[in-house]
N, C-alpha and C positions, 0 to 999 in steps of 0.2 A: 326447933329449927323453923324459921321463918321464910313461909314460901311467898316470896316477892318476886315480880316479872323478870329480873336477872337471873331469879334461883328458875322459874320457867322457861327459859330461855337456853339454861344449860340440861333439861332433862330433853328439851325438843331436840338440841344439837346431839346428846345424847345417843337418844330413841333412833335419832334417822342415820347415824355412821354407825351405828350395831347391827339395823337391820341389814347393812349392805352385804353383811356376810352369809344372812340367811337361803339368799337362791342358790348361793356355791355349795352350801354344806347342800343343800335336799339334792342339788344336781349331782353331785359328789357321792352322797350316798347311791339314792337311785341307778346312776349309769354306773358307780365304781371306777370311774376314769378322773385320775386327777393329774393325769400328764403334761399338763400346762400348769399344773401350782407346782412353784418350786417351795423345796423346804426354807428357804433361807427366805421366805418373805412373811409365810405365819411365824417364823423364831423371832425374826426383827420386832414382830407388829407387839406379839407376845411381850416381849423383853420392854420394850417403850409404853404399853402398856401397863403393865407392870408397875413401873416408874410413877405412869400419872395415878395406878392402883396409892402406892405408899403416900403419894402428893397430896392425893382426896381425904387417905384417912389421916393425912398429919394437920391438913385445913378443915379437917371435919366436914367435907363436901357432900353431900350424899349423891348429888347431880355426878361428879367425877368418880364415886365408888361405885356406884350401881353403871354407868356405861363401861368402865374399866374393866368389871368385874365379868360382864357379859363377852365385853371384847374377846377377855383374855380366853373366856369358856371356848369361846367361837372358833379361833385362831387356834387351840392346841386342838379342839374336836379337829378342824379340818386338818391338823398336822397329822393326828393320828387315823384319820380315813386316808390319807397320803400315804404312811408307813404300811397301812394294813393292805390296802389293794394295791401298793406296788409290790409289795411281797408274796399277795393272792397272785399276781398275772405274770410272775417270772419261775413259778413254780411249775 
């Protein structure tokens, strides 16, 4: 694979809309309040992500498979700290 400034170009675009989900997850864990995230927005992100997952690995992207792949990590953890601490705080 040949890393030319387009192929760096998509790991920077990458790198910085994957981090964005990293303060929700720590906040999310930490406080256990995730009553402002709805489920239907990590399923969506999840699901379309997904999509550019299969799109990277059928173009052989690495740039598309590795932010995809992180995405998708990020989006079901916060799904699943949603499920867990909405069912911790109704019990």
């Amino acid at each position: 694979m040949e890393f030319d400034f387009i192929t760096l170009i998509g790991f920077a675009a990458g790198t910085i809309t994957s981090i964005g989900f990293i303060p929700q997850l720590i906040r999310g864990h930490r406080t256990k309040k995730l009553d402002d995230v709805s489920y239907f927005m990590p399923v969506v992100l999840a699901v379309g992500m997904t999509l550019w997952l299969i799109y990277g690995l059928l173009r052989q992207d690495l740039a598309i498979i590795i932010a995809n792949g992180f995405g998708i990590s990020c989006n079901l953890s916060l799904l699943f700290l949603k499920i867990r601490y909405s069912h911790a705080g109704s019990s």
